[in-house]
Backbone as JSON, one array per atom type, in Angstrom:
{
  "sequence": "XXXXXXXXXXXXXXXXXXXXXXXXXXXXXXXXXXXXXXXXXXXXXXXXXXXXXXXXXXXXXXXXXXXXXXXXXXXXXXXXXXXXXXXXXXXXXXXXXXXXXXXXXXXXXXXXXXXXXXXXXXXXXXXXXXXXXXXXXXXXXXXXXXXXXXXXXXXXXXXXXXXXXXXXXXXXXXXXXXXXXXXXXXXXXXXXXXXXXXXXXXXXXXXXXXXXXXXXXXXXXXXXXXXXXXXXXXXXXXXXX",
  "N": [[-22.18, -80.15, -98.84], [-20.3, -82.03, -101.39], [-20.69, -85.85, -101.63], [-18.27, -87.42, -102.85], [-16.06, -87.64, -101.75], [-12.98, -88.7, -99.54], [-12.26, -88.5, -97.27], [-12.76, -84.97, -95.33], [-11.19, -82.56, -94.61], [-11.08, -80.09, -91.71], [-10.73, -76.89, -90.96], [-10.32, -74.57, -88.74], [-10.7, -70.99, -89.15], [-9.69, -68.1, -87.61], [-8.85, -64.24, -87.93], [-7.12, -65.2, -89.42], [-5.73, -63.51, -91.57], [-2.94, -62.64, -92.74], [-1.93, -65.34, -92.86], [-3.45, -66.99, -94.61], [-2.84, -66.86, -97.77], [-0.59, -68.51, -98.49], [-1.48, -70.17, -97.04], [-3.71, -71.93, -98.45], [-2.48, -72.52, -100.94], [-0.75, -74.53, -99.96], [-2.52, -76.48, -99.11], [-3.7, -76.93, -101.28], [-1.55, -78.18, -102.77], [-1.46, -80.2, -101.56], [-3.78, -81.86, -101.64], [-3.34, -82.35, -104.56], [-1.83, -84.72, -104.05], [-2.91, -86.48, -102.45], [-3.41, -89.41, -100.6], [-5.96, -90.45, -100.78], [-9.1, -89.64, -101.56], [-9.8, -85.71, -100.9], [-11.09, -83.06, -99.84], [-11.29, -79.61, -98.52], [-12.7, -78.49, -95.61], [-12.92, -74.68, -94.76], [-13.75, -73.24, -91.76], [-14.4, -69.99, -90.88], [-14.58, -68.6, -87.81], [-15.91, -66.23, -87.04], [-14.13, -64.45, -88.08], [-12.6, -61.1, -88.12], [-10.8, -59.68, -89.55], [-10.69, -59.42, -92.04], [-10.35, -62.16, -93.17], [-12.47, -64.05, -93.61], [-13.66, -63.08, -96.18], [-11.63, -63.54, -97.34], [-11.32, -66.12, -97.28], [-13.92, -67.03, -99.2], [-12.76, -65.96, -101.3], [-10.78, -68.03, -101.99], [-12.3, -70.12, -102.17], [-13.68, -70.02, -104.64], [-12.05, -69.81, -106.02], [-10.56, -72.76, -106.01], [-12.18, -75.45, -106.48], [-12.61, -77.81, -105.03], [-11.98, -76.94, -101.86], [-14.17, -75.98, -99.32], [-16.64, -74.19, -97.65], [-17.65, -72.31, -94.51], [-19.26, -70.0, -92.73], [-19.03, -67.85, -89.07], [-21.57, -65.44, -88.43], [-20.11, -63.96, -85.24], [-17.98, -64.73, -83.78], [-17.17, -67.73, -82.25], [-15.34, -69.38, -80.87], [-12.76, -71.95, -80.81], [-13.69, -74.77, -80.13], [-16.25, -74.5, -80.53], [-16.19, -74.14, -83.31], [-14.87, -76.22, -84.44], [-16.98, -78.66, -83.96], [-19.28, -77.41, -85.79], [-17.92, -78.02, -88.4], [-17.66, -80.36, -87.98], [-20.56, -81.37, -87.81], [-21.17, -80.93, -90.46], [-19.93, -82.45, -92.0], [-20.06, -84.7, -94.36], [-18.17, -86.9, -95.01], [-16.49, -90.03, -94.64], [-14.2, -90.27, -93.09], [-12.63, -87.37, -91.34], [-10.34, -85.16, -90.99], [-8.03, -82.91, -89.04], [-6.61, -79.54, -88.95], [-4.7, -77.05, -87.96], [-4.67, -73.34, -88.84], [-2.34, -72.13, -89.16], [0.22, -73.77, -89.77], [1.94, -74.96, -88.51], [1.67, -77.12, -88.32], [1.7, -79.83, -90.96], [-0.21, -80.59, -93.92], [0.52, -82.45, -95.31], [1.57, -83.97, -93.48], [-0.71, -86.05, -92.97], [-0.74, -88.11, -94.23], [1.24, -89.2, -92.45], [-0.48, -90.47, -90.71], [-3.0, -91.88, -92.27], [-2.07, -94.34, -92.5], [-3.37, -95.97, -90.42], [-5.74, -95.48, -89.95], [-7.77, -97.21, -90.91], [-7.64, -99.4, -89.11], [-8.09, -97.95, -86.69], [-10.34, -95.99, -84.26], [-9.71, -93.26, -84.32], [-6.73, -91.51, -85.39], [-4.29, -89.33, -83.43], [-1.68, -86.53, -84.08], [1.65, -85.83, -82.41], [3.78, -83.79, -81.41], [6.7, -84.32, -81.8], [9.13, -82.73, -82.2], [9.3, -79.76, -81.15], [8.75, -76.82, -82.17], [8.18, -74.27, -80.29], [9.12, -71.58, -78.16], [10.76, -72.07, -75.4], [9.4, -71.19, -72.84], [6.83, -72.01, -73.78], [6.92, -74.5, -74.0], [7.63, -75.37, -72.13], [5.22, -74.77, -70.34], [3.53, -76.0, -71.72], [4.43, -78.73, -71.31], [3.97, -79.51, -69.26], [1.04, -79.01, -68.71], [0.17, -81.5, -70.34], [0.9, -83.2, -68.47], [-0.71, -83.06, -66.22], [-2.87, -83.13, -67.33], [-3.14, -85.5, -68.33], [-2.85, -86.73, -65.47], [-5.05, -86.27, -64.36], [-7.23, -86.9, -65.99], [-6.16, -89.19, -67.48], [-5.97, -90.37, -69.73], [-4.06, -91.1, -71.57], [-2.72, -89.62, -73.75], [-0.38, -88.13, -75.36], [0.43, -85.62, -76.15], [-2.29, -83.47, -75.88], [-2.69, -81.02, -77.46], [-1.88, -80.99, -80.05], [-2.04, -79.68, -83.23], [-2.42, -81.45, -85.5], [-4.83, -83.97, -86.74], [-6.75, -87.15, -86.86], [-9.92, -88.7, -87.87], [-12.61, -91.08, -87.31], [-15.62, -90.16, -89.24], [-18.25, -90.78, -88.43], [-17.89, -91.24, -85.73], [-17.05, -89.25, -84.63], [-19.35, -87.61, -84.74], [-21.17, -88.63, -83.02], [-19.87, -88.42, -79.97], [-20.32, -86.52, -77.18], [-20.15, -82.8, -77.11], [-18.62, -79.78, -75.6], [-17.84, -76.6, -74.89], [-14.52, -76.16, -75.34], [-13.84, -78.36, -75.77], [-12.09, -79.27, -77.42], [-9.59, -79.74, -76.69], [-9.88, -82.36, -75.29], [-10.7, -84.01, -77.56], [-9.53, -86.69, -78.21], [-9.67, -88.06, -75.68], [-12.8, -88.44, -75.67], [-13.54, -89.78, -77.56], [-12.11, -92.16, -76.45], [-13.76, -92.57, -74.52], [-15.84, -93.17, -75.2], [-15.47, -95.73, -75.94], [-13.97, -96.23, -78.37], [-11.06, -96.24, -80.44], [-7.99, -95.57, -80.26], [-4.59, -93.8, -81.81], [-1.3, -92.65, -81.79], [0.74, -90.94, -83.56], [4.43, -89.85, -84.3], [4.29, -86.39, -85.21], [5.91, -83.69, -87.59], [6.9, -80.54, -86.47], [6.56, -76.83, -87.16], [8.04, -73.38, -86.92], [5.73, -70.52, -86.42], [4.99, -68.69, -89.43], [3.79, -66.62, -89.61], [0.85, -64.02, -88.98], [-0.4, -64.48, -85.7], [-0.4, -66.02, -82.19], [-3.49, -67.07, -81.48], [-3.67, -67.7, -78.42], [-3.09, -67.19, -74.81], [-2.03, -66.97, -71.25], [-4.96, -67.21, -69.58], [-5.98, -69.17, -71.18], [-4.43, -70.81, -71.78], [-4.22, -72.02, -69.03], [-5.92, -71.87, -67.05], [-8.68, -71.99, -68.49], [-8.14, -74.7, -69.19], [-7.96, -76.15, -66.78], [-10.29, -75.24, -65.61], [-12.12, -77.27, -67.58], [-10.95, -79.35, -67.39], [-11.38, -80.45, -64.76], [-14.14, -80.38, -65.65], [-14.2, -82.16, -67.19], [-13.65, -84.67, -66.18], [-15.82, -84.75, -64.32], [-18.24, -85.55, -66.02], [-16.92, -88.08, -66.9], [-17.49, -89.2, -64.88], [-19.96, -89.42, -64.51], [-20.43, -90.75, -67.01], [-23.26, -92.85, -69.67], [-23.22, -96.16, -70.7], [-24.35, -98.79, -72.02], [-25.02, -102.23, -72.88], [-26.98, -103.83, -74.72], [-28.12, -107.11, -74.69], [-30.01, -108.55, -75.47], [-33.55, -108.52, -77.05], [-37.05, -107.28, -77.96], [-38.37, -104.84, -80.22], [-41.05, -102.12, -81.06]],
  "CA": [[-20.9, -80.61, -99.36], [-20.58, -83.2, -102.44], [-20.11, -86.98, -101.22], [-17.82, -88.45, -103.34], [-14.63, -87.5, -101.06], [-13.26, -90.18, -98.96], [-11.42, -87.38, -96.23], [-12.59, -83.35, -95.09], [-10.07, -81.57, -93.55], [-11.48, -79.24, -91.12], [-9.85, -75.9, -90.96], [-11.22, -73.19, -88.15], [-9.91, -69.8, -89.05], [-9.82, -66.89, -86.77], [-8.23, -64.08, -88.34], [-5.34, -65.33, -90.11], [-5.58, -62.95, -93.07], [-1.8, -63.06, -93.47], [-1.37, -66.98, -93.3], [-4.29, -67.75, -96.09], [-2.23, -67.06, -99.09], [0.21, -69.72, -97.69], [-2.4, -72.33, -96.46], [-4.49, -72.05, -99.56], [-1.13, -73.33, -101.75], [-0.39, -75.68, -99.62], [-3.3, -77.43, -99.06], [-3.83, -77.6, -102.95], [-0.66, -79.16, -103.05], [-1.42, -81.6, -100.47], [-4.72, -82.34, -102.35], [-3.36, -83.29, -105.35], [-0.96, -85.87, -103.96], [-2.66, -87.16, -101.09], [-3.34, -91.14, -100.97], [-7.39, -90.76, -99.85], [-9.46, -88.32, -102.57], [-9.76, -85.15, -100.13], [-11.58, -81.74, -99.39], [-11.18, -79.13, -97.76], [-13.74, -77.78, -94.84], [-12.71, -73.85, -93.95], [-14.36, -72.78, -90.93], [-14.29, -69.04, -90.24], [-15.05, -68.03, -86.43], [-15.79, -64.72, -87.07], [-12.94, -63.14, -87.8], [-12.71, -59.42, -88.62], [-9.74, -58.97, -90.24], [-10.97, -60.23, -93.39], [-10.5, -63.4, -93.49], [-14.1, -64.74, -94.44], [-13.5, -62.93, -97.84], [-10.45, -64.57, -98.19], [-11.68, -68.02, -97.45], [-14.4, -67.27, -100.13], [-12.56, -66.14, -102.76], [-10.23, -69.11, -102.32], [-13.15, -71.46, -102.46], [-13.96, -69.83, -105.45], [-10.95, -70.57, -107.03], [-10.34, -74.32, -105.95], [-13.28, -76.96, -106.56], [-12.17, -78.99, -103.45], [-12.41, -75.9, -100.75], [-15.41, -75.3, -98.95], [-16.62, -73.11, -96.2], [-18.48, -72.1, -93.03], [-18.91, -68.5, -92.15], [-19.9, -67.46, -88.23], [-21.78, -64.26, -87.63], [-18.83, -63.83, -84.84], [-16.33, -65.48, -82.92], [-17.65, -68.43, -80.98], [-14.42, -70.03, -79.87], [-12.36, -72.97, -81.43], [-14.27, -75.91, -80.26], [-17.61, -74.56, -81.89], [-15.98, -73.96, -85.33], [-14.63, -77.66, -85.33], [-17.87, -78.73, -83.84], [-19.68, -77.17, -86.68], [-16.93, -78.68, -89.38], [-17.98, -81.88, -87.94], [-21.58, -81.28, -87.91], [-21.34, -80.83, -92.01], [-19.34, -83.69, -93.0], [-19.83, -85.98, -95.45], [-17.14, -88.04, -95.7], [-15.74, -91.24, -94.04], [-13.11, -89.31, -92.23], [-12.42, -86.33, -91.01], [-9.03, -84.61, -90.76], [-7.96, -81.33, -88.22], [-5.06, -79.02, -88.9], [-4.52, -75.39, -87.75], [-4.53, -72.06, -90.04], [-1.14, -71.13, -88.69], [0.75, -74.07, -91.0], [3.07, -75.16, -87.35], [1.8, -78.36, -88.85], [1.4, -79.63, -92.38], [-1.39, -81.84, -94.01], [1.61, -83.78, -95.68], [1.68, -85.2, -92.37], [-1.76, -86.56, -92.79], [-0.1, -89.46, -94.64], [1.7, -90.21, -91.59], [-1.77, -90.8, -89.79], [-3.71, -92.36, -92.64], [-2.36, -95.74, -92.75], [-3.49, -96.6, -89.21], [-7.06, -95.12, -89.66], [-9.05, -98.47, -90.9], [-7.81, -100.25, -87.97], [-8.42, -97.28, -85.65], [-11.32, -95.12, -84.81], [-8.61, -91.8, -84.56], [-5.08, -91.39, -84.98], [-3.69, -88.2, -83.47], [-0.44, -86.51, -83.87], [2.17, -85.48, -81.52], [4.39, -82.8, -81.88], [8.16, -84.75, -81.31], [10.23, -82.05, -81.66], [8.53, -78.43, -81.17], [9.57, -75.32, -82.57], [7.87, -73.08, -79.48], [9.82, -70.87, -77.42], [11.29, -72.69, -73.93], [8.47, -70.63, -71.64], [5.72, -72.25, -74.17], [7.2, -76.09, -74.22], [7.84, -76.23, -70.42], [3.84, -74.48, -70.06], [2.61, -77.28, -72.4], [4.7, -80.02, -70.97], [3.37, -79.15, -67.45], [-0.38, -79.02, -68.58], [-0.34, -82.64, -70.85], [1.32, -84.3, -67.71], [-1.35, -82.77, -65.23], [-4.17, -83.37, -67.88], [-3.1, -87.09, -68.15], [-2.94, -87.37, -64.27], [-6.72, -86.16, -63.92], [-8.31, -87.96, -66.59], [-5.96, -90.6, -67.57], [-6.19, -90.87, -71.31], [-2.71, -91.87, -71.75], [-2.41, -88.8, -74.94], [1.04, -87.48, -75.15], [0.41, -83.89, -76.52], [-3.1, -83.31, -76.67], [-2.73, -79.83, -78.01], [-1.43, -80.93, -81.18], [-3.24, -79.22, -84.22], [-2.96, -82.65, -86.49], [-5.89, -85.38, -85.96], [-7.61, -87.78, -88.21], [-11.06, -89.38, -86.98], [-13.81, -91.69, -88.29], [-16.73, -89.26, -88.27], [-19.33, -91.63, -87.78], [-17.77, -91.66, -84.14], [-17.4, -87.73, -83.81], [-20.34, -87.6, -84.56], [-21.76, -89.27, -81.4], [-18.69, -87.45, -78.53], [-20.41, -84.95, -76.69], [-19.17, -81.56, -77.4], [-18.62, -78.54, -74.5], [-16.69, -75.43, -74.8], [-12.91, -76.69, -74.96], [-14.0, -80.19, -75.89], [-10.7, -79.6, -78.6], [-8.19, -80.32, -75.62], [-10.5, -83.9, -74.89], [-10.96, -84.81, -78.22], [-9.39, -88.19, -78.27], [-9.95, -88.83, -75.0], [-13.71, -88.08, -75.57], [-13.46, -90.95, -78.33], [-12.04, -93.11, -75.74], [-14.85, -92.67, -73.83], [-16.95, -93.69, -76.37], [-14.69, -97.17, -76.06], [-12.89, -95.91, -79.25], [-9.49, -96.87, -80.28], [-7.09, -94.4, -80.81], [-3.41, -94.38, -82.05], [-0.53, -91.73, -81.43], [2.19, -90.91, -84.51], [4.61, -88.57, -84.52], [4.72, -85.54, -86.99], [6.86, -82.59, -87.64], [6.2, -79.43, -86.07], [7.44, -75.89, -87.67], [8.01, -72.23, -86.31], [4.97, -69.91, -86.94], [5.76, -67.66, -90.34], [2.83, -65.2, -90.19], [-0.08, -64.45, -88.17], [-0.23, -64.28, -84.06], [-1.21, -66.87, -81.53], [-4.21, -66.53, -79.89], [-3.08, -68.55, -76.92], [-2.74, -66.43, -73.6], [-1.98, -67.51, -69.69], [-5.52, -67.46, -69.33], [-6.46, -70.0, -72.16], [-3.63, -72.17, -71.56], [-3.85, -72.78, -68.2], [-6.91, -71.51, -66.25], [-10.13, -72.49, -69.07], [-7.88, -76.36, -69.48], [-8.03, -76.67, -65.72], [-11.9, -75.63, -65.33], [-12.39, -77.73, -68.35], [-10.29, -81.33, -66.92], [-13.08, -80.93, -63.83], [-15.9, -80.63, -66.09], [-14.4, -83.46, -68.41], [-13.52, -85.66, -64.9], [-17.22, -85.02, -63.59], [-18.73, -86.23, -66.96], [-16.66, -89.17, -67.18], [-17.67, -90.35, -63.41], [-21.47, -89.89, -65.29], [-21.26, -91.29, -68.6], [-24.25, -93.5, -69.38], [-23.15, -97.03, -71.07], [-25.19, -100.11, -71.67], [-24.99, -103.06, -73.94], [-28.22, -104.88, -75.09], [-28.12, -108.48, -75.45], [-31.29, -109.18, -76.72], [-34.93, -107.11, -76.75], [-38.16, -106.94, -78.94], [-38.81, -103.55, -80.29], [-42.31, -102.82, -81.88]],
  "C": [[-21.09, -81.88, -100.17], [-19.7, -84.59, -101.32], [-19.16, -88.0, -101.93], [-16.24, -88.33, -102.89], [-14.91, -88.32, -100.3], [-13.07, -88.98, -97.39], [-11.96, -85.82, -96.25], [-11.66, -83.19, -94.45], [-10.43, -80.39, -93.38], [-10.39, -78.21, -90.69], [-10.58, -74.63, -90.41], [-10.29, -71.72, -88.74], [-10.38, -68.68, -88.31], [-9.01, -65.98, -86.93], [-6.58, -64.17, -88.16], [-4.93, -64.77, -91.35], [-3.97, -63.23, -93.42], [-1.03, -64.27, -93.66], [-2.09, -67.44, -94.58], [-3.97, -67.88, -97.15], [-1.29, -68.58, -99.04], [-0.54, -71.15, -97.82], [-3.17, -72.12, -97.42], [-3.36, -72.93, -100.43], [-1.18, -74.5, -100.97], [-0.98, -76.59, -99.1], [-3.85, -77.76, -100.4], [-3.41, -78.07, -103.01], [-0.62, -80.39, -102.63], [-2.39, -82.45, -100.97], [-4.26, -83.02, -103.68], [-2.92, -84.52, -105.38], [-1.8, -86.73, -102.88], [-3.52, -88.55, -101.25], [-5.09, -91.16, -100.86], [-8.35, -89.03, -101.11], [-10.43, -87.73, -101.12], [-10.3, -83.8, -100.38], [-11.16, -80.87, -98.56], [-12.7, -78.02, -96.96], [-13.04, -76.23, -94.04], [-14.31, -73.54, -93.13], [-14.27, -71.16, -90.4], [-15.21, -68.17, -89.13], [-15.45, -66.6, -86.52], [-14.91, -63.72, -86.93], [-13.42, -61.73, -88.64], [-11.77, -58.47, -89.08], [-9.81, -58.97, -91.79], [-10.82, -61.55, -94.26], [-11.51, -63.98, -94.2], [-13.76, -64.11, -95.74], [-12.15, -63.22, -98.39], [-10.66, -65.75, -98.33], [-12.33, -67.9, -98.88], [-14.36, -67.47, -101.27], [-11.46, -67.32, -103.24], [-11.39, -70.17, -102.61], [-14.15, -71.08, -103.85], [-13.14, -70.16, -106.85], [-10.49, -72.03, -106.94], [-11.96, -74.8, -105.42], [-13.27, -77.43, -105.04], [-12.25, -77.86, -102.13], [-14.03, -75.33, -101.0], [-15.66, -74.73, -97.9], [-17.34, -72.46, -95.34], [-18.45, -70.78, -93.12], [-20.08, -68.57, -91.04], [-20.37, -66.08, -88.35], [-21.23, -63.66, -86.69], [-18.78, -64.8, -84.28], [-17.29, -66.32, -82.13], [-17.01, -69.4, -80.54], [-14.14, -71.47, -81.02], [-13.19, -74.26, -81.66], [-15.9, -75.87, -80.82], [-17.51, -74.51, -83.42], [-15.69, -75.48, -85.5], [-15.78, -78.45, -84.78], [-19.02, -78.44, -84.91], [-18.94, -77.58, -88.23], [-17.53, -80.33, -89.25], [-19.67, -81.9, -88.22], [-22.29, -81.22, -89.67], [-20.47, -81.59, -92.75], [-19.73, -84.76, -93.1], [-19.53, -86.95, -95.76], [-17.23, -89.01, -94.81], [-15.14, -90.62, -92.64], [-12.96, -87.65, -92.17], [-11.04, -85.9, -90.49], [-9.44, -83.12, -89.93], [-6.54, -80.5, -88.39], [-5.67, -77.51, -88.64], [-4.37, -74.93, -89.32], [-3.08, -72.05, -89.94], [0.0, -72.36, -89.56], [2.25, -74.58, -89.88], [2.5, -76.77, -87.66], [1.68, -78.47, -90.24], [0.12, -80.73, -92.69], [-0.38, -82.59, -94.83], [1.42, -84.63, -94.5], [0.3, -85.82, -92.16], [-1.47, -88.06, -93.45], [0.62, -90.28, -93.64], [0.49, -90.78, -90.54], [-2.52, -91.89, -91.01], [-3.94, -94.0, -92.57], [-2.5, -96.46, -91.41], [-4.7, -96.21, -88.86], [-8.14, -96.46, -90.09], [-8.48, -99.25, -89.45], [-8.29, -99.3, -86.3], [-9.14, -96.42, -85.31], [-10.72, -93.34, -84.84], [-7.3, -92.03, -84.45], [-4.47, -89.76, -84.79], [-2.25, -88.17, -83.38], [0.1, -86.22, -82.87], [3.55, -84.6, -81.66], [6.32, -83.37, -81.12], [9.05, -84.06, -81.03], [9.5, -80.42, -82.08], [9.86, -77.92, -81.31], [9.07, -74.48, -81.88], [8.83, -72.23, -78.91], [10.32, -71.71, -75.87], [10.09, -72.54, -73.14], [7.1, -72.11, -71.92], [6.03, -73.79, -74.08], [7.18, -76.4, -72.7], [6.2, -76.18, -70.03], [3.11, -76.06, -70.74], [2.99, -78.68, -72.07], [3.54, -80.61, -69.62], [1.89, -79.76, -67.75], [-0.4, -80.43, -69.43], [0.11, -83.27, -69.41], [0.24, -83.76, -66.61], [-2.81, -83.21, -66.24], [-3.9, -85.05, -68.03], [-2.82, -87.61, -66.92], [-4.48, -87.12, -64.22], [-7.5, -86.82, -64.53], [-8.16, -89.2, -67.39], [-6.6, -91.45, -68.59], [-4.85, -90.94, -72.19], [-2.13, -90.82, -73.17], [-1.14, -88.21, -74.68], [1.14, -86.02, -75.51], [-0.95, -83.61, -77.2], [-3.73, -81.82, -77.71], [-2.41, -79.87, -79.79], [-2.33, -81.18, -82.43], [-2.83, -80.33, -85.16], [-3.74, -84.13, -86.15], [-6.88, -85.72, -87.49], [-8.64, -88.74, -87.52], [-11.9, -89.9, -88.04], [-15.0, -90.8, -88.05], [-18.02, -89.59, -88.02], [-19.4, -91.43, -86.02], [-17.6, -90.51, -83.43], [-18.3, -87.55, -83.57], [-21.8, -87.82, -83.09], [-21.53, -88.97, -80.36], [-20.11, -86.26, -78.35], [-19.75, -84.27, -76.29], [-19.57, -80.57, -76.14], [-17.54, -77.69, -75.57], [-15.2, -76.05, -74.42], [-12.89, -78.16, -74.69], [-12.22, -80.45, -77.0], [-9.75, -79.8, -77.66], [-9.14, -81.72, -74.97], [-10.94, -84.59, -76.07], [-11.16, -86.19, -78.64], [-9.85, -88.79, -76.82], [-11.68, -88.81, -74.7], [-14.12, -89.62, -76.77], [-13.16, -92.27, -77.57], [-12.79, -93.56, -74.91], [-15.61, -93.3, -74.36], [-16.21, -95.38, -77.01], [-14.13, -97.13, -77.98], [-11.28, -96.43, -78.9], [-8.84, -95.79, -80.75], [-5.25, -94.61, -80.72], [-2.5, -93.0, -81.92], [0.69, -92.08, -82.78], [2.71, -89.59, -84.51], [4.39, -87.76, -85.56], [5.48, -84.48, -86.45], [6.08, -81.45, -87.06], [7.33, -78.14, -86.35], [7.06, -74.61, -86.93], [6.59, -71.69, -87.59], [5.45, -68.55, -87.93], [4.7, -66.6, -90.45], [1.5, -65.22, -89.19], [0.5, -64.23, -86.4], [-1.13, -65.53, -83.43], [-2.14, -66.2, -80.85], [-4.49, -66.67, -78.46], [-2.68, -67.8, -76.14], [-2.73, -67.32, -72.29], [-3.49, -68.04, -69.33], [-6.15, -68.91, -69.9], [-5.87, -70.95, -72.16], [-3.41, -72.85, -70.53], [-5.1, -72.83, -67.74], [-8.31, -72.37, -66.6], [-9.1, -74.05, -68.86], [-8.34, -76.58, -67.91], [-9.78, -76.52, -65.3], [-12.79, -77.08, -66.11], [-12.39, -79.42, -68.1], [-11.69, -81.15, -65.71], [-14.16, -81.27, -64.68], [-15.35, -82.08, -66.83], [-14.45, -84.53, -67.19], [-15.24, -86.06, -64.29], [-18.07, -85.78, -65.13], [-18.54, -87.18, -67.36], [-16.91, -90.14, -66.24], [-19.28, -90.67, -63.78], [-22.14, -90.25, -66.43], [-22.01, -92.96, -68.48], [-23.37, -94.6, -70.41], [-23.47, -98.31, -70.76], [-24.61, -100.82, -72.94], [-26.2, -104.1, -74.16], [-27.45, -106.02, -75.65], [-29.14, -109.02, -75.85], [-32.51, -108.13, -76.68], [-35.96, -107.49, -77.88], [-38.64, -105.4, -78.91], [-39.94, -103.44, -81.3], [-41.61, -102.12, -83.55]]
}
């Protein structure tokens, strides 16, 4: 990827063939206006609906889109794991395929990124269904009793990071629900703004009972046991040869 962008914006897709026409527009649009000269990183998980030859031939038609392809499916937090693993830039931006956020709202994050090493969003007023807002209330207030990273909705697909400092987080399977507080670990600073959140116009979640409740809860142990053994030192002086 060329270095003369200041911002990627990482974008996993898993087929979303009928959102890409959509989020292709409207991340051009967002590109030409947006305050920070910006890229875009698609990631496609191996989908098999045809997606990957939609990413391509969009990144054939816009300069500024570029793009990943897996051999298959290896789960959310390896596609933005691999997004991060190939950037470039300064910063690093995260938004969903599905367009229940916007990258307009990356302007409401930007101007609090030099003083902070991430600013994630928070979804103020959801457009889910009742079942899905009470499920997600439930699991941020049980995931901020176990590991007590003070995040108000860490599910929420808009996040902006220095990637010097992703760079460094160690990543697991379903590290994308500990993101920030995986930064905080890493004595990171992190900042909370709201943004807008819209009903899904195309496309299917791939979010099930199992995924939303069962993998987060194996996941808060493993993140709880790794945070009772993370290694941190501070040298105050030394000779190295």
């Amino acid at each position: 990827m060329p270095t003369e962008y200041e911002l990627t914006i990482i974008v996993p897709v898993y087929n979303e063939i009928e959102s890409l026409p959509r989020l292709g527009r409207v991340l051009r649009d967002y590109l030409d206006r947006a305050s920070r000269k910006s890229c875009v990183l698609f990631v496609d998980d191996g989908s098999t609906d045809g997606s990957g030859s939609a990413i391509h031939a969009l990144c054939r038609e816009e300069p500024r889109f570029f793009c990943l392809s897996f051999r298959k499916n290896r789960g959310l937090s390896t596609a933005i794991k691999a997004g991060i693993d190939h950037c470039k830039t300064p910063l690093l931006g995260y938004i969903d395929a599905d367009l229940q956020t916007m990258p307009e709202d990356f302007e409401r994050l930007l101007p609090y990124i030099d003083e902070y090493d991430a600013v994630v969003g928070y979804r103020a007023e959801r457009k889910d269904s009742l079942s899905k807002k009470i499920q997600s209330k439930i699991a941020n207030a049980v995931r901020r009793a176990m590991i007590g990273d003070g995040i108000i909705d860490t599910g929420c697909p808009l996040k902006l990071f220095r990637t010097d400092l992703c760079k460094k987080i160690p990543f697991f399977d379903g590290m994308h629900r500990f993101w920030a507080a995986l930064i905080l670990l890493e004595e990171g600073r992190v900042k909370q703004v709201p943004v807008r959140h819209f009903e899904r116009t195309a496309g299917k979640s791939k979010f099930n009972f199992f995924n939303r409740s069962l993998r987060p809860l194996q996941d808060m142990l493993a993140f709880r046991w790794m945070k009772s053994r993370h290694i941190r030192y501070v040298i105050v002086s030394g000779r190295l040869p």
